[in-house]
N, C-alpha and C positions, 0 to 999 in steps of 0.2 A: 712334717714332723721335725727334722734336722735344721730348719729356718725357725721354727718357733722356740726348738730349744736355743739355739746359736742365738737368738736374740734376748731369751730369757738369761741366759752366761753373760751376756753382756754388761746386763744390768747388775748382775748380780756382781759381778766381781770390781764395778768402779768404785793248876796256878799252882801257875804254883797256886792253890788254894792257901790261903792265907785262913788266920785265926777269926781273924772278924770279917764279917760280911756284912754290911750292913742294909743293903738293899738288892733288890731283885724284883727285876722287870718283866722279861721275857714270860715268865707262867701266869702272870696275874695281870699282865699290863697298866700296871699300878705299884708303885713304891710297898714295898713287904719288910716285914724284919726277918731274920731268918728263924725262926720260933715258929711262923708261919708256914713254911714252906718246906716240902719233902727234902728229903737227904740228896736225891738225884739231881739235885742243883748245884751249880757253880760259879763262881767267878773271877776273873782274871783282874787284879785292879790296875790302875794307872803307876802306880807304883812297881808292880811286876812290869811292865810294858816299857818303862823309862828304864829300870836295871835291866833288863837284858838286851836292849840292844837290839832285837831283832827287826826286819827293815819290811817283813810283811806279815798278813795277820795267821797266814799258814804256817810260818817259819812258830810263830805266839803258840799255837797250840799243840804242835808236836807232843810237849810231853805232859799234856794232861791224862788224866786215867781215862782210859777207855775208850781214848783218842789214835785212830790208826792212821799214822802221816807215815805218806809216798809222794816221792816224787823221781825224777827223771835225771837232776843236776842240781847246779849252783841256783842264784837266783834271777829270774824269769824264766824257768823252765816248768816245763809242765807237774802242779804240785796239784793235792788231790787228801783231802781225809773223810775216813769212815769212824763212824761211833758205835759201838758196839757189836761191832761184825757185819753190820750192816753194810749197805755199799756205799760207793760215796755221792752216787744220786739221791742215796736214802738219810740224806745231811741238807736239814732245810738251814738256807743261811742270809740274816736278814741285815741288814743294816742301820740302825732304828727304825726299826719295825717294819721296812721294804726290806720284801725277799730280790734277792740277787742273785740265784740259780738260772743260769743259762735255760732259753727257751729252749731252744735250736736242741742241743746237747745233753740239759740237765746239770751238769758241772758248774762248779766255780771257779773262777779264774782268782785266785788268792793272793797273784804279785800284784792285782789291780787294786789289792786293800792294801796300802800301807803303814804301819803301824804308828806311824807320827801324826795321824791322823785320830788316834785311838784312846778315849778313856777309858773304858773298861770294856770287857767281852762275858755275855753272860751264857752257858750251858748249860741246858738240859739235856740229859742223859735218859733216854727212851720217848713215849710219846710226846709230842706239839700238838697233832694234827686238831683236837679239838678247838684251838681257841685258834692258831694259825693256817692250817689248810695243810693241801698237799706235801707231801715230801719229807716229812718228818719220821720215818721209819724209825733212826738208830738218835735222832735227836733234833736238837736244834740249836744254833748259836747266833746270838744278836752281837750286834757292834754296835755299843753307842761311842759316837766319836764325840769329841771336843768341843766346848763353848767356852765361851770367855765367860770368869767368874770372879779376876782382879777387880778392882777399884780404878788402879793406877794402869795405863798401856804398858806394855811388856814385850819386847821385841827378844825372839828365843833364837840361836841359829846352833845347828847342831850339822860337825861335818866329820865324816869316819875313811876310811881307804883303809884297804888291805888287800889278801890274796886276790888274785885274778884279774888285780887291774881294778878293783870293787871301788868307786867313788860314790858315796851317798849326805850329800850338800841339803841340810831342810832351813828354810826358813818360816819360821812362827811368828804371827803377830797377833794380839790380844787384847780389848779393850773393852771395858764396859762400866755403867755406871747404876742406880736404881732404876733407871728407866729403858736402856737400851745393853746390847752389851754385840760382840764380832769377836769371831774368831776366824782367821786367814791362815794358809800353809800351801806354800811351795815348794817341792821336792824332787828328786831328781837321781836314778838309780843310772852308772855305765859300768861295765863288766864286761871283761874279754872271755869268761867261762874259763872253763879248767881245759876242754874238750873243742876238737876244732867246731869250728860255723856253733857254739854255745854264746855269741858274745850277748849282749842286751843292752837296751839303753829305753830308760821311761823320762816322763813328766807328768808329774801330778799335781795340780791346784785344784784344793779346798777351801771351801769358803762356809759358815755357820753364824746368823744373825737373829737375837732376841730381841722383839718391842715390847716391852708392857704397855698395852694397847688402853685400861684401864684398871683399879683396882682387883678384877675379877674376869680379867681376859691378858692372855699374851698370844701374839703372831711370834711365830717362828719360820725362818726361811736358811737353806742347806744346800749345796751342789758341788757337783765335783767335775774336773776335767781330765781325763787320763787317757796319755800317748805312749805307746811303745811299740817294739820294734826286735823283732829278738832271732836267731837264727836257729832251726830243725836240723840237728845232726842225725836224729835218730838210733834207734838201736846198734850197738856193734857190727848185729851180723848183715843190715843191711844201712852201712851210711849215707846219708843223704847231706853232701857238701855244699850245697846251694840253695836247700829249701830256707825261706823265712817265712816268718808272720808279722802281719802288723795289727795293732788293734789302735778303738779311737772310740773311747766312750765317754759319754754323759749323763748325769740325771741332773734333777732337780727337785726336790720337795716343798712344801709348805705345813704347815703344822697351825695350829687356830686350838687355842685351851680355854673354854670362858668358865667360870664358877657359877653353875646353875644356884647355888645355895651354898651353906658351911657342910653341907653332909654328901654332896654331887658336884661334878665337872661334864662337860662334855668336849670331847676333842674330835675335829675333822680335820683330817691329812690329804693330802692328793700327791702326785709325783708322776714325773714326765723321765723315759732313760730312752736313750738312743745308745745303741751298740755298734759297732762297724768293727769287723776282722777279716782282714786281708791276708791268703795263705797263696803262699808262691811254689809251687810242686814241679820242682825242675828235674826231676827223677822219674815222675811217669808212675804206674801202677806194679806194687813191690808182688804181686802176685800174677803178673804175666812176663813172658820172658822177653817181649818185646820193650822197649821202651821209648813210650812217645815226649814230642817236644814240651818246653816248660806249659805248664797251666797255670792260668789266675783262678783263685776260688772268692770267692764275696760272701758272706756273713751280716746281712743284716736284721738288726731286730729292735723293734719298738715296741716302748710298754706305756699305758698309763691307767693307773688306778685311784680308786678314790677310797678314803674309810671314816668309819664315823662310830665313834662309841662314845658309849653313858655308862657312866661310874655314880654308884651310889656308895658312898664312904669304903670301904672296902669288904662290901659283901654283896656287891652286883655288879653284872657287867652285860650290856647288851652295846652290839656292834653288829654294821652295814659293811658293805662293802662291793666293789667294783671294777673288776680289771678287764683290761682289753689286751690283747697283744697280738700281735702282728710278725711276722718269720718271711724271709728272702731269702734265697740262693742264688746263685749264678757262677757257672765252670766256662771261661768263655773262648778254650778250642775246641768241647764237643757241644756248648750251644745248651747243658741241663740247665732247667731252671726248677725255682718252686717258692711261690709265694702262697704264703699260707694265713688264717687270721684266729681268733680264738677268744671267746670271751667269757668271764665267768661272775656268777652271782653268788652272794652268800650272808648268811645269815648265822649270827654266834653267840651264845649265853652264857655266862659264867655265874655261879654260888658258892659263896665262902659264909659256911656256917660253923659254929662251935656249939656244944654240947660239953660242959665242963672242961677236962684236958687234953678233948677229941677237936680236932679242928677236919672240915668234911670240904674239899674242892670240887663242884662236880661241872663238867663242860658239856655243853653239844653245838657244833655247829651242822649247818646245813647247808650244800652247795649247789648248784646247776649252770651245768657246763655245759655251751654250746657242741661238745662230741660226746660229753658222758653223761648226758640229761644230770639224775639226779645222785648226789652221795650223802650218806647220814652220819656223822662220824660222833662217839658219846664216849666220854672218859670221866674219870672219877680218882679223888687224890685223899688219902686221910693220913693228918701226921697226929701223934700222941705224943708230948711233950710230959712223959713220967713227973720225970722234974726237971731242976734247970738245968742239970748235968746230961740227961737221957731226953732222947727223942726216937721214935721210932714212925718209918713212916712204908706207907703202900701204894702203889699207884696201878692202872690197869688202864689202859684206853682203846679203840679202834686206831690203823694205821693205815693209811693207803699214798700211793705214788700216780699221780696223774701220768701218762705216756707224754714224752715230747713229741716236736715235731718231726724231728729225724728219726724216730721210730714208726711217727706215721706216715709219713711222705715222702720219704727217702729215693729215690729213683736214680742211682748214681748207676749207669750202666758204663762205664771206664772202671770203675771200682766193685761191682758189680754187687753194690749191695743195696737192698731192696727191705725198704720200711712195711706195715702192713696199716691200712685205717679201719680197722676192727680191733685196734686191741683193745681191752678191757683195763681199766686202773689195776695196779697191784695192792694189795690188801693184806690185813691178817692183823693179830691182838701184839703189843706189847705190857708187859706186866714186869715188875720188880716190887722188891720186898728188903728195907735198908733200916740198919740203927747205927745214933751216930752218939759218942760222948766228948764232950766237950765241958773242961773246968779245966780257968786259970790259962795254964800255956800249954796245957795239951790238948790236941781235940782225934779224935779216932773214929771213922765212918767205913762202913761199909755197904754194899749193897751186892744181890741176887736177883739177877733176871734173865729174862725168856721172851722170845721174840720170834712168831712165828706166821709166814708170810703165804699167800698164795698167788696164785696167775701170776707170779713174779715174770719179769719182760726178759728173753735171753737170746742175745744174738747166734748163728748158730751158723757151720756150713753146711750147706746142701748136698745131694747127690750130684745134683745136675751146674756145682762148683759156684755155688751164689753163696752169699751173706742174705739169712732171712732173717727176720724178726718177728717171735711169737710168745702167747704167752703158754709155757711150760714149763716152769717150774716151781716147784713148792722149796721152801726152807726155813731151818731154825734156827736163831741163836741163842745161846743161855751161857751165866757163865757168873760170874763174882768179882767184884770190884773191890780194893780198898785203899783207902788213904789214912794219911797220919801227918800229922805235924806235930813238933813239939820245940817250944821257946827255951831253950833249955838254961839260957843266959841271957843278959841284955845284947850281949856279942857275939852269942851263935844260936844258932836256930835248924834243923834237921827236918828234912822234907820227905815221906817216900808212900807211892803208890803202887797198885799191883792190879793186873788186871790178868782172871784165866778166862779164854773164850774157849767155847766151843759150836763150831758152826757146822753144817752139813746139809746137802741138798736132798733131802726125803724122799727122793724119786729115786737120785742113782746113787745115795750112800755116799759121797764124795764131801771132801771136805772144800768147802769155799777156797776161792783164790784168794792167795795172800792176808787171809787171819791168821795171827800166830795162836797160839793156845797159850804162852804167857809172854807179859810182858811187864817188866822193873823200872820205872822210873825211881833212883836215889839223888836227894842234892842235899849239899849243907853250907849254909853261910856262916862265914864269921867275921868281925869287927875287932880286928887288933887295936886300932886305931879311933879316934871320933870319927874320921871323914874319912876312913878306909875301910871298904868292906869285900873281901871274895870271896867266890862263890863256885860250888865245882857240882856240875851232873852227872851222874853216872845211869848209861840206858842200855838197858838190857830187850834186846826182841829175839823172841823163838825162831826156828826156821818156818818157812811156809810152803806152801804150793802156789806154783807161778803159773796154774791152769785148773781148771776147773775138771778134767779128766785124771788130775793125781799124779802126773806121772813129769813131772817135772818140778823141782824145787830151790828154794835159795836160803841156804845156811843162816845161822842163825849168828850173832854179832853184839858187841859191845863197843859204844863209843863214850867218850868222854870230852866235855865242853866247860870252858870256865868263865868265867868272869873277874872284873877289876876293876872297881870303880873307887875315883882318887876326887875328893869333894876340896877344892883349892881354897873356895869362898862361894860366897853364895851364889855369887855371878859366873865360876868359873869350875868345869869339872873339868876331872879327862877319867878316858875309860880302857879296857883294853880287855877283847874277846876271844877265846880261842877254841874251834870245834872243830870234832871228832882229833883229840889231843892223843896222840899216839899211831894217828893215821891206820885205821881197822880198816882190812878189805871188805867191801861188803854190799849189798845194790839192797833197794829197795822194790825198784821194778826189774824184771827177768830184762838181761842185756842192757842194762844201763848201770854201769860203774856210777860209786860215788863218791866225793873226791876224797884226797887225803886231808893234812890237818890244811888248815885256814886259821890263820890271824889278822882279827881288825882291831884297830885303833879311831880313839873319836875325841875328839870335844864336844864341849856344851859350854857357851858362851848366853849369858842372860843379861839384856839393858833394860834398866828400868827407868822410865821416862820422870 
């Protein structure tokens, strides 16, 4: 696998929610207007993504509604979000339309998306599962990144530094014509961290090319190269001054759209990813009191899938689909291994019918999985669009969570934790119920929902002092969302969401770790200037529980972050960032400080050939 991609690279390489939305991919896998599409939609456009600055797609979605981002430190540190209480396994996260959720784990590694790679980010807020599969519990969010759409080539170079020794150097280039069109980026994150052994250092090259192949066919081809390297200080109470990690990933996709007719398309995708992470454990096991010499740990994982759907104008959707994957291990002073393989089938339908000012979405797919034989998962979506000002819409689906491999096969007896291969998927309904208004420069959304889960997977310690894994536990989420925006001026603009969760494990009464029960995102821009524009957020998070048994918690916090962006000419910007402004004490995860304030500085340099 690692020769066939390394030769395909070869080859290959010689919101803020805004007022208007104009399309949406992710629910209907088909360009939508949003008239069509429930309230529980969103997205981040290109234009958010360029003004703020931020250097990965974790850092991008922090302060959406309903969006719970944690992380550990600065950036390459272990970052992590959950969507609506749910966990953050229970966040399917794709990248046009490949899912990118860790086999092994279940997680996404979110410093490996960098955001200069990034056109827009689209979110759904409650069920996926019928049209995308597993893991969609609390949502799902796609990345579509960048193509070239100029005339003319366009060489972009954007470079920032700031606190912690932060250098992030990208270079873009971009060309295309009516027939072909490239888009290239290489970029490059170093940082000393706030915190000892925090430092990081990545490389990332992106690559994205269109042929109009004919009239009524285009090939598309996409892949990516990403290194880094980053240092494990670990928690306060037990530092780890020597641990690192390394990681070493790859994919590659293809894309094929012919025009069956003016009323149908069909598209077939395939994609090949190679994963490699290398964890260095020079500490030994933080739960015995002995401590043995360093360890190598290996992490490898290979994917490849195939998909294929048929689009009839936009009220049919039938798709195939095809993945394999493949999971390694290797600890190599006590000799554990575990290679493991997986593979899955699946079958998917979609109806988009209207009945007057009722528009009806109804999904089912069907799966069969090499451990889980069969799943049925059926959802159903209907928005009412009163008038042009009101919509109101409803959603309900099935949810379920596939078990990874490290829940099934785990055998780590130095760490002494132990997977089970009988677990069952985890399951259970999401539902919500949202109206949204929208006229001129104001628009006002809200939504109410319920999320409730069974055989949920829970690691646990044992009597007899093991890490088991089983499935016992039931839970629910519910809770109310809202946003707002309002244009108030050509020169200022007012942004604010609100999200109250309520979470709880229906077994022991316990409230979920780390859901706050509210949370404020406030921002407002303004435009003194034609080519000056700043911008200031103010985030409010509740306290939470930093365990599952209640009995430990972390304060609840305000931070503030700004923006400064200075437009020279066309070809030339500068910018200037500054987060948590006022330096709030405050962790996100239990024993991991976060830093104080941080200022970065950047330009944007554009040539036009």
């Amino acid at each position: 696998m690692k020769k066939i991609l390394s030769t395909l690279f070869c080859l290959v390489f010689v919101v803020n929610i805004v007022l208007a939305r104009d399309v949406f991919l992710t629910l209907t896998k088909h360009d939508n207007s949003a008239k069509k599409l429930p309230i529980n939609v969103s997205v981040i456009t290109q234009k958010t993504v360029e003004e703020k600055h931020f250097e990965t797609l974790g850092e991008l979605l922090q302060n959406e509604v309903s969006v719970n981002f944690r992380s550990v430190g600065t950036v390459g540190a272990n970052t992590s979000i959950s969507i609506r209480g749910a966990s953050s396994l229970h966040t399917l996260v794709l990248i046009n339309g490949r899912r990118v959720n860790d086999i092994g784990l279940g997680s996404v590694d979110f410093t490996s998306i960098p955001a200069n790679i990034i056109e827009r980010v689209e979110i759904i807020r409650g069920s996926g599962t019928a049209v995308h599969g597993a893991g969609a519990f609390g949502g799902v969010v796609n990345v579509i990144t960048k193509k070239a759409t100029e005339t003319a080539p366009i060489v972009d170079f954007v470079v920032s530094y700031g606190s912690f020794n932060t250098l992030n150097p990208v270079l873009t280039v971009a060309c295309a014509t009516d027939k072909y069109g490239a888009f290239a980026s290489v970029s490059s994150i170093s940082s000393t961290g706030y915190r000892k052994n925090s430092k990081f250092t990545n490389v990332n090259a992106f690559f994205s090319g269109q042929l109009n192949v004919s009239e009524k066919s285009k090939l598309s081809l996409s892949g990516n190269v990403y290194e880094s390297k980053c240092g494990v200080p670990g928690p306060l109470s037990y530092f780890t001054p020597k641990n690192e990690q390394e990681d070493d990933n790859k994919y590659i996709k293809f894309d094929y759209d012919f025009s069956i007719s003016d009323t149908g398309f069909l598209n077939v995708s395939g994609y090949l990813s190679d994963n490699i992470r290398l964890f260095y454990d020079a500490n030994g096991n933080p739960y015995d009191s002995v401590v043995f010499a360093e360890s190598k740990y290996k992490y490898t994982s290979d994917i490849y899938g195939v998909h294929a759907d048929i689009h009839y104008k936009e009220i049919a959707l039938i798709g195939l689909e095809f993945e394999n994957k493949y999971y390694k291990e290797n600890e190599d002073l006590s000799g554990y291994s575990l290679d493991k393989s997986m593979r899955n089938y699946a079958f998917y339908t979609k109806l988009t019918s209207q009945v007057g000012k009722v528009i009806i979405i109804s999904a089912m797919r069907y799966d069969n999985n090499s451990q889980y034989q069969n799943v049925f998962i059926p959802s159903i979506s209907a928005i009412f669009n009163a008038d042009k000002r009101v919509k109101i819409s409803a959603n309900i689906g099935k949810v379920w969570r596939a078990p990874v491999f490290t829940e099934l096969y785990w055998n780590q007896s130095s760490y002494r934790m132990y997977g089970e291969a009988n677990l069952k998927p985890e399951h259970g309904i999401s539902s919500d119920i949202g109206i949204e208004y929208s006229h001129n420069k104001l628009r006002l959304a809200g939504n109410a929902y319920y999320i409730d889960g069974k055989d949920l997977i829970n690691w646990y310690y044992s009597a007899n002092g093991e890490f088991q894994v089983k499935n016992i536990d039931k839970a629910r989420q519910y809770g109310f969302e809202f946003e707002a925006v309002y244009i108030v001026m050509p020169f200022l603009d007012f942004r604010l969401n609100y999200t109250y969760l309520k979470s709880e494990n229906k077994k022991t009464k316990k409230i979920l770790a780390y859901n706050p029960k509210n949370t404020v995102n406030c921002g407002v821009t303004v435009k003194p200037m034609k080519n000056l524009s700043v911008s200031a957020n103010l985030f409010y998070k509740d306290e939470v529980f930093a365990n599952d048994a209640n009995t430990q918690s972390l304060d609840s916090f305000i931070t503030l972050s700004m923006d400064l962006n200075y437009k020279i000419n066309d070809n030339l910007s500068l910018w200037v960032k500054g987060l948590n402004v006022g330096s709030a004490n405050y962790e996100l995860i239990a024993d991991y400080p976060m830093h104080g304030t941080a200022i970065y500085v950047g330009v944007n340099v554009k040539m036009f050939k």
